[in-house]
Z-matrix of the N, CA and C atoms (Angstrom, degrees):
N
C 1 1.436
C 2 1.522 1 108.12
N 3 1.340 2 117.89 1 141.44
C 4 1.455 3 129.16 2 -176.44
C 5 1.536 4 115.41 3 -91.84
N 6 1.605 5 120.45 4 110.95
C 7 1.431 6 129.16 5 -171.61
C 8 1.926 7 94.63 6 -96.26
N 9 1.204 8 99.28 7 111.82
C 10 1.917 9 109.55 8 176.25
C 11 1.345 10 80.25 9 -59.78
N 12 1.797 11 101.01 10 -179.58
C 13 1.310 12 143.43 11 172.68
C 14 1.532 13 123.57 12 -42.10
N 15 1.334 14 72.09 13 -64.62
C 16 2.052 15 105.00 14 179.52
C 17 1.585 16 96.05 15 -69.54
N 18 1.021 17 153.63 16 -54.56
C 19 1.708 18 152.43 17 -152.53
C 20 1.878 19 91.46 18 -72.00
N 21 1.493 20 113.22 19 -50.81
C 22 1.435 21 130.98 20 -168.63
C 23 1.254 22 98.61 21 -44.83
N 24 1.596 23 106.75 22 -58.11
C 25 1.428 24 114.88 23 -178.83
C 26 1.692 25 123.13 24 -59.80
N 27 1.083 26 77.56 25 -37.86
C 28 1.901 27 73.29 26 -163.96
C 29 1.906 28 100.68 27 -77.43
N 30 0.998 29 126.54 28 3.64
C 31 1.683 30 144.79 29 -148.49
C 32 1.466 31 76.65 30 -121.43
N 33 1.088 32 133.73 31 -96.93
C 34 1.333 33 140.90 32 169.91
C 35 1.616 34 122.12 33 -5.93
N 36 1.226 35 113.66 34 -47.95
C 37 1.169 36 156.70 35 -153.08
C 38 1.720 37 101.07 36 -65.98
N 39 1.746 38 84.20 37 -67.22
C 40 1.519 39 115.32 38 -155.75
C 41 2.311 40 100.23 39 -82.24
N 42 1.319 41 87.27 40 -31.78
C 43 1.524 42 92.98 41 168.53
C 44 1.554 43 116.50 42 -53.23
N 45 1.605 44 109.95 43 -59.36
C 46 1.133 45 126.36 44 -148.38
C 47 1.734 46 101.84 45 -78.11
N 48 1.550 47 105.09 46 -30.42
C 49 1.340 48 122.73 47 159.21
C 50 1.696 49 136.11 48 -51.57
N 51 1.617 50 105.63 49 -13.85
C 52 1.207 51 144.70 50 -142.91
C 53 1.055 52 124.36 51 11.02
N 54 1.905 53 106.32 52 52.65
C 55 1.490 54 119.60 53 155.30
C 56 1.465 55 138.21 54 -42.58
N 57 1.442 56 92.65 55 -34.81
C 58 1.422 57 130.18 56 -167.04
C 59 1.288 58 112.11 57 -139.31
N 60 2.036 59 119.51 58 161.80
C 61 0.981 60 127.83 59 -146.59
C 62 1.895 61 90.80 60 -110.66
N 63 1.206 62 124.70 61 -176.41
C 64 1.084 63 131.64 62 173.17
C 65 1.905 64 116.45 63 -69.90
N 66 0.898 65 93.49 64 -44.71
C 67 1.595 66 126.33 65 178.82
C 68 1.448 67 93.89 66 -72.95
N 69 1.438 68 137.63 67 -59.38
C 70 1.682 69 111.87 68 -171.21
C 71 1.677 70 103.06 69 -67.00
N 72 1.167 71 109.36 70 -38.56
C 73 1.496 72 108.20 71 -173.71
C 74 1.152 73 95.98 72 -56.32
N 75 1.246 74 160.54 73 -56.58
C 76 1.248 75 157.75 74 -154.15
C 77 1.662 76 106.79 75 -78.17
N 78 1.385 77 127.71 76 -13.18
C 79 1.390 78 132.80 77 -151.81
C 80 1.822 79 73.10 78 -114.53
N 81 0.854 80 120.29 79 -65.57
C 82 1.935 81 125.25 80 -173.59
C 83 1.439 82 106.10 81 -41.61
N 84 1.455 83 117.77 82 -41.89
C 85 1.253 84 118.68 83 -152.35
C 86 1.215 85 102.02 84 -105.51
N 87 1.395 86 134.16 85 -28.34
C 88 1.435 87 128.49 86 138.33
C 89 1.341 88 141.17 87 -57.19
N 90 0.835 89 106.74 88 -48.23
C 91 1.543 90 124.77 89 163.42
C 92 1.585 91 124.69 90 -67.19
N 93 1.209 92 123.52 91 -31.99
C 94 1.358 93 142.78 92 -162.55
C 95 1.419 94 112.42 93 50.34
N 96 1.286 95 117.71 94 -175.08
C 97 1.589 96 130.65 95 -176.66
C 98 1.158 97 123.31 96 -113.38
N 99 1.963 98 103.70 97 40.80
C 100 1.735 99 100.68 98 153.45
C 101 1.389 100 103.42 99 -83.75
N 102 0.902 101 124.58 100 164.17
C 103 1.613 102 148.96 101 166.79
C 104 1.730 103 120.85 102 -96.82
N 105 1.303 104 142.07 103 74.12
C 106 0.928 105 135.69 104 160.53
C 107 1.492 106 135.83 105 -16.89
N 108 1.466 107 111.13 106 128.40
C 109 1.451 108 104.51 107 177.57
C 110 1.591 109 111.78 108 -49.84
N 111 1.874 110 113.43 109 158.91
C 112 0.882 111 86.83 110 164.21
C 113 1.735 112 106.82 111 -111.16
N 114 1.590 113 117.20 112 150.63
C 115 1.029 114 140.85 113 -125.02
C 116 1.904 115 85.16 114 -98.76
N 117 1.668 116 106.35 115 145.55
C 118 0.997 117 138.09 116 -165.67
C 119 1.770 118 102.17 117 -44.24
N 120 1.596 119 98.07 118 -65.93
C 121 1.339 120 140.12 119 -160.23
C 122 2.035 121 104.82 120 -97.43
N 123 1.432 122 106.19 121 105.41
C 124 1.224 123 117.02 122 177.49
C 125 1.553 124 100.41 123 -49.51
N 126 1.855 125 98.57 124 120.72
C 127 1.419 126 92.57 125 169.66
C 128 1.429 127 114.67 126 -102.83
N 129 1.208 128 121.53 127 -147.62
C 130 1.808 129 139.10 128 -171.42
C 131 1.537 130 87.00 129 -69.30
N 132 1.102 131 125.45 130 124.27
C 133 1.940 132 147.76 131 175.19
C 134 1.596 133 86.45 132 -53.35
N 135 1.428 134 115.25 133 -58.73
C 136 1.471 135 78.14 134 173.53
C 137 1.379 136 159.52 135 -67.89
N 138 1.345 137 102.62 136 -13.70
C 139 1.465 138 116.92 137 153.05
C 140 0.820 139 112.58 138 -65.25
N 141 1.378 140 146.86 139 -24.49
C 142 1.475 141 135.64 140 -166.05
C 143 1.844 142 111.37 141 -103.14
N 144 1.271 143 89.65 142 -10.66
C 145 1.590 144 90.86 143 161.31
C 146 1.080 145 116.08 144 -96.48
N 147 1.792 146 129.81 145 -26.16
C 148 1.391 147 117.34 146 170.36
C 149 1.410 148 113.44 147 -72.66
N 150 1.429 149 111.61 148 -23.51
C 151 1.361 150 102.66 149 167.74
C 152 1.843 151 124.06 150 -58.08
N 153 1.121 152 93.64 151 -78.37
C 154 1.759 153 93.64 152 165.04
C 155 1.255 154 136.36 153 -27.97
N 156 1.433 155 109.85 154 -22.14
C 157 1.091 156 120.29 155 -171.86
C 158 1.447 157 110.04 156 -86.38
N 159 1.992 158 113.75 157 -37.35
C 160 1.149 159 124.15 158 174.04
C 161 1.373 160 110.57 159 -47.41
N 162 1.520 161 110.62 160 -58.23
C 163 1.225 162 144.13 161 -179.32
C 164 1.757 163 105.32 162 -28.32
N 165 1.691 164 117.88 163 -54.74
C 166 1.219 165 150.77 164 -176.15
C 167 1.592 166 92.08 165 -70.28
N 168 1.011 167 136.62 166 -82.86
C 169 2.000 168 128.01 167 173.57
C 170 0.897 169 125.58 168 -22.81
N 171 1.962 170 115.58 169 -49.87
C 172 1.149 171 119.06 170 175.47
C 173 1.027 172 151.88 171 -80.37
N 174 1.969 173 96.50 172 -4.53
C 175 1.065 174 128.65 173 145.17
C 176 1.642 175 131.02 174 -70.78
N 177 0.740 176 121.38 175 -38.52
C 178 1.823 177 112.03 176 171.97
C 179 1.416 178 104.93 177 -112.02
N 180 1.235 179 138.78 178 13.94
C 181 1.671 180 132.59 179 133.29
C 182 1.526 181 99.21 180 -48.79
N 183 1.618 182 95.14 181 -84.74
C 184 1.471 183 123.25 182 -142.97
C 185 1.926 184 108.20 183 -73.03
N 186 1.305 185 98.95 184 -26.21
C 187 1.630 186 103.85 185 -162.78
C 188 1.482 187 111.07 186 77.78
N 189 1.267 188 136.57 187 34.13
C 190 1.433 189 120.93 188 -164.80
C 191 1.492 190 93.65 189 -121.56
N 192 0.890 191 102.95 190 144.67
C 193 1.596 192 120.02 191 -167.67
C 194 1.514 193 96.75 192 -99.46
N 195 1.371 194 120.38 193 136.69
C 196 1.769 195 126.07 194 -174.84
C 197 1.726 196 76.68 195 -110.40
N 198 1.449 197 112.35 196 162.56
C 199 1.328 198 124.71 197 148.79
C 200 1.655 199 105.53 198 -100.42
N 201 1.321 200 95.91 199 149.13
C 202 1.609 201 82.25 200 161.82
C 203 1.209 202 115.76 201 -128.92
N 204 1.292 203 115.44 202 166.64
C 205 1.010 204 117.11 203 -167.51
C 206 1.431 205 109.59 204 -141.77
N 207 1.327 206 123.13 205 154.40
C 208 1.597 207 129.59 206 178.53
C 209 1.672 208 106.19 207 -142.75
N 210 1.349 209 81.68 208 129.66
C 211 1.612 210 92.17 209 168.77
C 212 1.751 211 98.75 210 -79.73
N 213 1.609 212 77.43 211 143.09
C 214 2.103 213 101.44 212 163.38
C 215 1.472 214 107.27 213 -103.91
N 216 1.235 215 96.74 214 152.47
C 217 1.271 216 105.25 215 164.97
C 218 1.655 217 121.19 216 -91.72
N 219 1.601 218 120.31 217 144.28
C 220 1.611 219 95.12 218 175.55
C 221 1.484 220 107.06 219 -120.12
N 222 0.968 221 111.74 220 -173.42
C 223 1.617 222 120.46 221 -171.73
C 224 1.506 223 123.79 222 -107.69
């Protein structure tokens, strides 16, 4: 995934600020700051904690508020 100029910076930013750890900056800046749906079908907990967790960076980097959302099941 492609991190613009401006994302670099503010990622950068928030490290040097020591908002953030060495390791999220590296997870942001590889990964970038789309946010994945979240997926129909409960996957492996651990994906779903690295997800959240992204979710959690891209929140106090960026300020962007995710909604979340959960599927129900019906009967």
């Amino acid at each position: 995934m492609t991190v613009s100029k401006n994302e670099k910076a503010r990622i950068l930013e928030a490290y040097f600020e020591k908002a953030i750890t060495k390791e999220e900056m590296e997870v942001l800046l590889i990964e970038g700051i789309v946010i994945p749906p979240i997926p129909w079908v409960i996957s492996l907990e651990s994906e779903q904690l690295k997800d959240n967790r992204k979710r959690e960076l891209i929140l106090k980097v960026f300020g962007l508020q995710c909604r979340k959302v959960e599927w129900l099941e019906s009967n």
